[in-house]
C-alpha positions as CSV (number, residue, x, y, z in Angstrom):
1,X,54.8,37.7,31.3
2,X,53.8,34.7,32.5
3,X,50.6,33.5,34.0
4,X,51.0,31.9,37.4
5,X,47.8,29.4,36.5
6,X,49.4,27.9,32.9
7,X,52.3,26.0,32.0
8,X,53.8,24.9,29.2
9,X,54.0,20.9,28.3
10,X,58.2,21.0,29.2
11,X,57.1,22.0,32.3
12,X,54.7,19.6,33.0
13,X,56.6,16.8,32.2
14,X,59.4,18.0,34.9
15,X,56.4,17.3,37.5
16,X,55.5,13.7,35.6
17,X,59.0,12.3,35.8
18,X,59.2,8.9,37.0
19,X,55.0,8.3,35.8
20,X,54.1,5.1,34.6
21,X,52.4,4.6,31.7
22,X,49.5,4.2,30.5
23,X,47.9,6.6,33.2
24,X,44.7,8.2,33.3
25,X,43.8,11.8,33.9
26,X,43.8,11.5,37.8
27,X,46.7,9.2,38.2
28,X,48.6,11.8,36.3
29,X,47.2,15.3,38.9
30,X,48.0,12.7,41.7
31,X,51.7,12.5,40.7
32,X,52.5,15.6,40.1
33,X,50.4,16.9,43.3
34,X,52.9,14.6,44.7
35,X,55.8,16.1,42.9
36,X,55.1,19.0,44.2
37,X,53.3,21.0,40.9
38,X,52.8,24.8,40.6
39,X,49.5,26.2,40.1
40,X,50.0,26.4,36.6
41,X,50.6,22.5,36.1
42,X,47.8,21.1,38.4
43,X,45.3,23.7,36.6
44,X,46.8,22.5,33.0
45,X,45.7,19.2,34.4
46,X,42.3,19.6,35.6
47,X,41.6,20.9,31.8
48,X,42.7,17.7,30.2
49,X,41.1,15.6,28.4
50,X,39.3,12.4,31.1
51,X,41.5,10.4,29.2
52,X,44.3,7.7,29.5
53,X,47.5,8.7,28.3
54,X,50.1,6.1,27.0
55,X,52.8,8.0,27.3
56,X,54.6,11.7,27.8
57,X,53.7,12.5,24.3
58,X,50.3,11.7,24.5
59,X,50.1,13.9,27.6
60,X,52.6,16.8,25.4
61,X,49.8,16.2,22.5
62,X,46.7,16.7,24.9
63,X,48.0,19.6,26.9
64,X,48.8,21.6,23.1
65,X,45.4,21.2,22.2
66,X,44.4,22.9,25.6
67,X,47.0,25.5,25.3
């Protein structure tokens, strides 16, 4: 089943489309607050790394290593 406060990288990136890169850590909550994200993507968020993030993959990378 899943949990209402995770989500998986795929889905994450569906709430980062159209993000510029590089981006930090809050550039990258802000856009996908703005894309409307679940739960389970803005609390995948918070737990990142205070990073920037070059691109998707970078952010794919960093939210595995959370997971």
């Amino acid at each position: 089943m899943a949990r209402p406060d995770h989500a998986s990288a795929a889905e994450i990136q569906t709430y980062l489309s159209g993000m510029e890169y590089p981006a930090s850590k809050q550039q990258l909550a802000e856009h996908a607050e703005q894309q409307g994200a679940t739960l389970g993507v803005r609390t995948v968020i918070d737990a990142l790394p205070d990073d920037e993030y070059s691109d998707a993959a970078a952010v794919s990378r960093a939210v595995g290593a959370v997971e």
